[in-house]
C-alpha positions in Angstrom: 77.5 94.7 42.0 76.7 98.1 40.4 79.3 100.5 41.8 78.2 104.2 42.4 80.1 105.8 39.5 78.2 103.3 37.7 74.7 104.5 38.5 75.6 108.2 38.2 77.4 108.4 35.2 74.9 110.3 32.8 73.2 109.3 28.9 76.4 111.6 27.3 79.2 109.8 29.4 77.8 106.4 27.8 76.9 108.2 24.9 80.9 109.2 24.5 81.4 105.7 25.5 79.8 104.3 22.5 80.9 106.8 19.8 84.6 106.2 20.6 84.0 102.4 19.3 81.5 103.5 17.0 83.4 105.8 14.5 86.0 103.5 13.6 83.6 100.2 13.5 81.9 103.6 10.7 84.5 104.0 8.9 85.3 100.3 8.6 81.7 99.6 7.7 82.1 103.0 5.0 85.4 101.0 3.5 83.9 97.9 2.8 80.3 99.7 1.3 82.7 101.5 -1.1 83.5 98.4 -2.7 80.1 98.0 -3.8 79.6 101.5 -5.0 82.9 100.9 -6.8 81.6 98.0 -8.6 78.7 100.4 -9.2 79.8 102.9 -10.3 82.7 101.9 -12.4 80.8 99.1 -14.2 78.1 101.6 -15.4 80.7 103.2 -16.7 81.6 100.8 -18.8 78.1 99.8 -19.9 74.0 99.8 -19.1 74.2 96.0 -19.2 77.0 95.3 -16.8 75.4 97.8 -14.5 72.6 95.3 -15.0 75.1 92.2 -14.2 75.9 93.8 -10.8 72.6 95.1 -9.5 71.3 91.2 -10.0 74.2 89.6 -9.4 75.1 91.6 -6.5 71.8 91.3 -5.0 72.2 87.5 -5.4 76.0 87.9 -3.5 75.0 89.9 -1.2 71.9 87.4 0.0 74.3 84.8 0.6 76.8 86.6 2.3 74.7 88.5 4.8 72.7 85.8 5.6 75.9 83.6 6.7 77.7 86.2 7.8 75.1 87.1 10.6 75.5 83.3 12.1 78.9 84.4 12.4 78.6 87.8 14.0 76.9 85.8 17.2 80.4 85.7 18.3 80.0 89.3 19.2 77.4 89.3 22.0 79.1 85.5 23.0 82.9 87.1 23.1 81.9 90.2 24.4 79.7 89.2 27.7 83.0 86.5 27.9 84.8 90.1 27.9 82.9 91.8 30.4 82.9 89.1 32.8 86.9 89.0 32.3 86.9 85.2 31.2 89.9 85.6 29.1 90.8 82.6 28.1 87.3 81.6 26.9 87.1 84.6 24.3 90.5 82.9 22.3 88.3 79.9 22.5 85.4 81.0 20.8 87.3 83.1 18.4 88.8 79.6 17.1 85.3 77.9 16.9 83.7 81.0 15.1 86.6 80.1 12.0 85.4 76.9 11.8 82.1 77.8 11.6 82.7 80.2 8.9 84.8 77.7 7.2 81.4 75.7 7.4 79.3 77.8 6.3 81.6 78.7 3.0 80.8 75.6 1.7 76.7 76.2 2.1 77.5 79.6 0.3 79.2 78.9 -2.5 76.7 76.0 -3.1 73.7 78.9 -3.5 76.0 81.1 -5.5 76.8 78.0 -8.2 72.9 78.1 -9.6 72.6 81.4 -10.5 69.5 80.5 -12.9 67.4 79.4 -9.5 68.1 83.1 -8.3 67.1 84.3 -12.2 63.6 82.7 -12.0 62.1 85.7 -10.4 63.3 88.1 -12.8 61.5 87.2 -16.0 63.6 87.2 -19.5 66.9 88.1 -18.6 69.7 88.9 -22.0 71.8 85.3 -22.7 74.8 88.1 -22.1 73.6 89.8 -18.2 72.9 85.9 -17.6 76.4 84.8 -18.2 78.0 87.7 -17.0 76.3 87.4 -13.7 77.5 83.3 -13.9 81.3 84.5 -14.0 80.6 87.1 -11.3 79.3 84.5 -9.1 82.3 82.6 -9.9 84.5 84.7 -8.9 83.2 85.2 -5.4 82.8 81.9 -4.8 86.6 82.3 -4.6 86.1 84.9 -2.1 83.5 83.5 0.0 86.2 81.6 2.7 88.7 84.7 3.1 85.5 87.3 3.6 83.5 85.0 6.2 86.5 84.1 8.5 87.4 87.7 8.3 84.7 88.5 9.8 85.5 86.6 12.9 88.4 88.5 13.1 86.0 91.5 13.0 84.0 89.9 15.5 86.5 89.3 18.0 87.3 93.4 17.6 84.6 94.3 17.7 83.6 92.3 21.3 86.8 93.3 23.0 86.7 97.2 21.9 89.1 96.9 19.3 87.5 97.5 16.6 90.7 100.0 14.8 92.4 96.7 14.0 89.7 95.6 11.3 89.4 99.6 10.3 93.0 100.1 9.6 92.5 96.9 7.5 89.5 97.9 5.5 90.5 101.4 5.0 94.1 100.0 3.1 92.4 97.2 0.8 90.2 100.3 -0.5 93.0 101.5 -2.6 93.8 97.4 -4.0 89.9 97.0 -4.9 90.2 99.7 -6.8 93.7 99.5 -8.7 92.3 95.8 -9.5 89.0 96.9 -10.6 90.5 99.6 -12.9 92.5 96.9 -14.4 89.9 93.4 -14.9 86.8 95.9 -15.8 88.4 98.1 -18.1 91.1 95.8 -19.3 94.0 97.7 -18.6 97.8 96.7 -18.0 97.6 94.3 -20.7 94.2 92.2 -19.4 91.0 91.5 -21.3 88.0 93.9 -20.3 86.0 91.9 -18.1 83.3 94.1 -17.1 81.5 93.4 -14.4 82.7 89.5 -14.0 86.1 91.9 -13.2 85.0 93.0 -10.3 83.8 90.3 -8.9 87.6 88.5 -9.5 88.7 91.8 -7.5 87.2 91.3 -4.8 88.1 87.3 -4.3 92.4 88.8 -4.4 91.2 91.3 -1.8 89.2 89.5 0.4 92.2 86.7 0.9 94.7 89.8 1.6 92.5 90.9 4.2 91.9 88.0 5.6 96.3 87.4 5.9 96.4 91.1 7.2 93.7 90.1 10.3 95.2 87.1 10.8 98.6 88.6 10.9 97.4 91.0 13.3 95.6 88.9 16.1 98.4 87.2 16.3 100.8 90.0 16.5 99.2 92.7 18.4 100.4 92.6 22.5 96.3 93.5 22.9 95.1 90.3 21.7 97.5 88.0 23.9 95.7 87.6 26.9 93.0 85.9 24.7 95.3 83.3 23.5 93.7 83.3 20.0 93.6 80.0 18.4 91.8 77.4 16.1 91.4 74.6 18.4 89.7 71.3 17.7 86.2 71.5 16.4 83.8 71.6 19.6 80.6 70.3 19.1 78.8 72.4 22.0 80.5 75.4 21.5 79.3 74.7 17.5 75.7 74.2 18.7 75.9 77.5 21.0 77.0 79.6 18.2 74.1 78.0 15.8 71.4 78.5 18.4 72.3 82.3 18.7 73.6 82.7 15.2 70.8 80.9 12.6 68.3 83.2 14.5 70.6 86.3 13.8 71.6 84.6 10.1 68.0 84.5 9.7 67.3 88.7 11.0 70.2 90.0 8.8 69.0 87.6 5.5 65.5 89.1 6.0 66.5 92.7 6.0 68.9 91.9 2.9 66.3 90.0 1.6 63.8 93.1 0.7 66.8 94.3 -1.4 67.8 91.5 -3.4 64.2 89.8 -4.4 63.5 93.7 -5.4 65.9 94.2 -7.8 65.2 90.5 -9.4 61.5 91.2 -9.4 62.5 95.2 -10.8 64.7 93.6 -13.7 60.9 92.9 -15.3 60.6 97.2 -16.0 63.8 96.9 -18.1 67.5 97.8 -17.8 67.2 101.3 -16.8 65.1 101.1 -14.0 67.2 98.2 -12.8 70.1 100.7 -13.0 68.0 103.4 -10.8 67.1 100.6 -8.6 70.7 99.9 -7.5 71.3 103.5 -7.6 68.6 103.7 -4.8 70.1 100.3 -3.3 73.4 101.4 -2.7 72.3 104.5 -1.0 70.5 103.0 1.0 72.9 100.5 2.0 76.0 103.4 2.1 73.2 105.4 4.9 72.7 102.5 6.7 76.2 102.3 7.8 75.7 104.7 10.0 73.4 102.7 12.3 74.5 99.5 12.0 78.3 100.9 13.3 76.2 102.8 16.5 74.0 99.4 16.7 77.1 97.1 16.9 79.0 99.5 19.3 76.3 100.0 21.8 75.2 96.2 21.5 78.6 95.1 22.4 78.9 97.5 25.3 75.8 96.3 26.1 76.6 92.8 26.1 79.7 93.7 28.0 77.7 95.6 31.1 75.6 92.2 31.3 78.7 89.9 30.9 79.9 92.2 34.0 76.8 91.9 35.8 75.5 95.2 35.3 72.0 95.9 34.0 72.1 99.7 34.7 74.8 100.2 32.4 73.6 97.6 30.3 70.1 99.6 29.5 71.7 103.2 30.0 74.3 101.9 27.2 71.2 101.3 25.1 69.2 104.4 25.8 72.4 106.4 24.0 72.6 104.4 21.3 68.9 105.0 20.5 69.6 108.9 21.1 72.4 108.8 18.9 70.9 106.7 16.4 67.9 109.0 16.0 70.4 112.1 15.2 72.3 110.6 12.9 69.7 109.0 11.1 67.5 112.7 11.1 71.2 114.3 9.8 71.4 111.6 7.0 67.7 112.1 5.8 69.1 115.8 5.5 72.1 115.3 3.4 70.2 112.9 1.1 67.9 115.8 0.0 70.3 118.7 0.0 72.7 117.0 -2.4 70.9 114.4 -4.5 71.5 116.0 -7.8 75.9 115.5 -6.9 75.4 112.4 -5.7 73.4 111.2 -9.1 76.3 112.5 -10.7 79.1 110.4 -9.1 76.9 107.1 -10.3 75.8 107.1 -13.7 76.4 109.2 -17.1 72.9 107.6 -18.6 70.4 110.2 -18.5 67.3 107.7 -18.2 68.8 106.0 -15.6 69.6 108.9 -13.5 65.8 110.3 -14.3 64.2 106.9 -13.0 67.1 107.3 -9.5 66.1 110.6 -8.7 62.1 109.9 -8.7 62.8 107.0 -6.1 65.4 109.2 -4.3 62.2 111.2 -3.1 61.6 108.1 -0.5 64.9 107.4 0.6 65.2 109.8 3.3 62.2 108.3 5.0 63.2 104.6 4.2 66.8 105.9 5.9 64.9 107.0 9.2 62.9 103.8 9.4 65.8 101.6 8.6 68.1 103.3 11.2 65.6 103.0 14.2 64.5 98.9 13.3 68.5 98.6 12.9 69.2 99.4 16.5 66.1 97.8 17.9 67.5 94.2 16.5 71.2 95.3 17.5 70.2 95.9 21.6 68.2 92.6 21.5 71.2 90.7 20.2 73.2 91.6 22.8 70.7 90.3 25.5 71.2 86.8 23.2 67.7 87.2 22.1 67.4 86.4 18.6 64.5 84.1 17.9 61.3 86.5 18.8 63.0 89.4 16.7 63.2 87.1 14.0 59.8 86.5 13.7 58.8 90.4 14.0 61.1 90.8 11.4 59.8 88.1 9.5 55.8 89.3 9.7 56.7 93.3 8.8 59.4 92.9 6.7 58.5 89.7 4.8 54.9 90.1 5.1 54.4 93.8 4.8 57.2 94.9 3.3 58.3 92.4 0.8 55.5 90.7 -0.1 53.0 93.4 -0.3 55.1 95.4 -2.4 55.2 92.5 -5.3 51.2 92.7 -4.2 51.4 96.2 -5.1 53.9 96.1 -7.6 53.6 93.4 -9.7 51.1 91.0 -8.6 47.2 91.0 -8.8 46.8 94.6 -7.2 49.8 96.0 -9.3 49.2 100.1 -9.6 47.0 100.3 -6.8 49.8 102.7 -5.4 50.2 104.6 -8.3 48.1 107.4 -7.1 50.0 107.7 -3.9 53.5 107.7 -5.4 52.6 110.4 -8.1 52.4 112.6 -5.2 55.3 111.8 -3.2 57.6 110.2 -5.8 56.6 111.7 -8.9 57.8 109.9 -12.0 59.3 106.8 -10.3 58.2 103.2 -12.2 55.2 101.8 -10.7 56.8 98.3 -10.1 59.8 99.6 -8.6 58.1 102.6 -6.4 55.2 100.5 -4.8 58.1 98.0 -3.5 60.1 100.4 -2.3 56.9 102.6 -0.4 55.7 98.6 1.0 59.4 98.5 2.1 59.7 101.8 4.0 56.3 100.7 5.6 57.9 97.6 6.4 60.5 99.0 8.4 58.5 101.3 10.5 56.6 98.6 11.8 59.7 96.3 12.2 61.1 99.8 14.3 57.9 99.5 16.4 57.8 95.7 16.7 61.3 95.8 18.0 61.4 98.6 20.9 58.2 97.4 22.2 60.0 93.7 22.6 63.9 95.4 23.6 61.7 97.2 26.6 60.2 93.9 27.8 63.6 92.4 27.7 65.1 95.0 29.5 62.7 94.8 32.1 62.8 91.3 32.5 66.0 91.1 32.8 66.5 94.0 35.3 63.7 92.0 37.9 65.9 88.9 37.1 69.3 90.5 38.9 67.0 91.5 41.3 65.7 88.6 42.8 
């Protein structure tokens, strides 16, 4: 039953609510993007043609991982209406599956990430040297893949049960490792070989398996995490198929929003290395901005998921209500800081004067990509914490597939290549046509996505409101 203090708490109480689990799921979310602006940054330092190696191997990585790692993350909305409704015992045992899971879906992953040249296909004549470099990379992270994708079910489980410091704490300390190690396998110091870019990607295989000990090591230390009873288990068939039904779905969302990054920058490795370096310029800006959102997104979709595990669809939707407010003004002060400071920010990722030229042309749409990317973000958040996956999928599918993806190879490189050029010499003077028409079709993608989504969260909503009615 909704108690009274329930119904009268105002949009700033929940508002408080979800920015007191939101900052440090931020800054955990800030520590691990810094590892790909890292790699960034530190391998264009050592050379155009490793920053190539990252942008497409990267964008290859990154596929994979997202894409598995949301069928993991539907232990959040699973743990966290066990949380709500106080069934303790039930969250340790769906901790335990989501590792074996993860363990599971480790083995799909490193499968995709051993034929590189299937990935290459779309990107035209790539140098013998990017190829192999990008081979080793891959390599490396197959390594990685295990140690990153059961951590996340320690983030998970965090996350669900409003403790999201533990994973933060964690993040925040293997910044200064993937860095130290960097320094040494790109650069060759300490007495190593210079690896370049393959160098990072060894990196972040030793850091991802200390992490990994670290959130182990802390579930099963912490007094917080005892009433849970956290533990691996035998492998449970049902509780297998009720994380797959929830999680492909949401596998499925996050690899489709990923998805418009990495088949752009194979598709923009056809205009040449430096617009492939202004690309991931772009890329990782975008990705370092959307942070923001996802960490108010996941807070307010587990407190959600929490008021409807308690039986509580006032709090539930008034929970949702902030996060959209708050997700509007951050996203509007992100926009903001984008255009004040591009020029100091183009100067922290590249010394190549073409490359930064080509960067700050496309930097003239990433404000407005930012805004739409922020408000589709929490749409698809809200709705995952209702368990509804499968008809935000498809949305997502149809504007950012259809529209955004698709019509910007239309656009930018297929039969109706240039047929933007008009429009982006007036708001993106000077970026490559190839590159700019996929990036204006993504923006466009987004906003429809944004639309697409609210319209769907506010049937749900209501739906579910006439449901605890009756």
């Amino acid at each position: 039953m909704t108690t009274p203090a329930a119904t009268t708490r105002s949009l700033w109480s929940h508002a408080r609510e979800i920015l007191r689990q939101a900052w440090p799921v931020l800054v955990s979310a800030w520590a691990s993007i810094i590892f790909g602006v890292m790699d960034t940054a530190m391998a264009g330092h050592a050379s155009a043609a490793d920053l190539q190696v990252m942008a497409l191997a990267a964008s290859i990585y990154i596929t994979v991982f997202v894409g598995l790692m949301g069928v993991v993350h539907a232990l959040i909305p699973i743990i966290a209406q066990h949380f709500g409704g106080q069934r303790y015992a039930e969250v340790g045992q769906a901790w335990g599956q989501g590792v074996w899971l993860a363990l599971g879906l480790s083995l799909v992953g490193a499968a995709a990430m051993l034929l590189p040249d299937a990935w290459l296909a779309l990107s035209g004549d790539v140098d013998p040297a990017v190829r192999d470099g990008i081979t080793w990379y891959l390599r490396a992270l197959v390594l990685a893949l295990p140690a990153t994708l059961v951590f996340r079910t320690v983030y998970a489980l965090g996350t669900a049960v409003s403790r999201p410091k533990t994973v933060m704490m964690i993040n925040l300390a293997s910044v200064g490792f993937k860095f130290a190690f960097n320094w040494i396998f790109i650069f060759g110091k300490l007495g190593m070989p210079a690896l370049g870019a393959a160098g990072a990607g060894l990196s972040t295989a030793m850091v991802g398996w200390m992490t990994l000990c670290a959130g182990l090591w802390a579930i099963y230390h912490d007094p917080y995490y005892l009433r849970f009873r956290p533990q691996l288990g035998r492998l449970h068939w049902p509780s297998q198929k009720e994380l797959l039904r929830l999680g492909i779905p949401m596998g499925g969302s996050y690899l489709i929003e990923v998805c418009a990054f990495s088949f752009m920058a194979l598709l923009v490795a056809r205009e040449g290395m430096f617009v492939t370096g202004g690309h991931q310029i772009m890329a990782n800006l975008a990705a370092l901005s959307y942070m923001m959102p996802m960490a108010v997104g996941i807070a307010s979709a587990s407190l959600t998921a929490q008021a409807i595990g308690a039986r509580d669809p006032h709090r539930a939707r008034k929970t949702g209500q902030a996060g959209i407010t708050l997700v509007a003004l951050g996203a509007a002060l992100t926009a903001t800081v984008l255009v004040v400071a591009k020029a100091p920010i183009l100067r922290l990722y590249t010394d190549d004067m073409q490359v930064a030229i080509i960067a700050a042309a496309l930097l003239h749409l990433l404000p407005w990509f930012h805004l739409c990317d922020a408000m589709q973000c929490i749409g698809s958040y809200l709705l995952r914490a209702y368990k509804v996956a499968v008809v935000p999928l498809i949305l997502q599918i149809f504007a950012l597939t259809g529209l955004g993806l698709i019509g910007g190879w239309w656009l930018g490189f297929g039969p109706a290549a240039g047929a933007l050029q008009p429009l982006l010499a007036r708001i993106a003077p000077g970026a490559p046509t190839g590159a700019g028409s996929m990036w204006l079709m993504a923006l466009s993608g987004l906003a429809l996505s944004a639309m697409l989504l609210f319209l769907w969260y506010g049937h749900i909503v209501r739906v579910h409101a006439r449901a605890r009615q009756a």
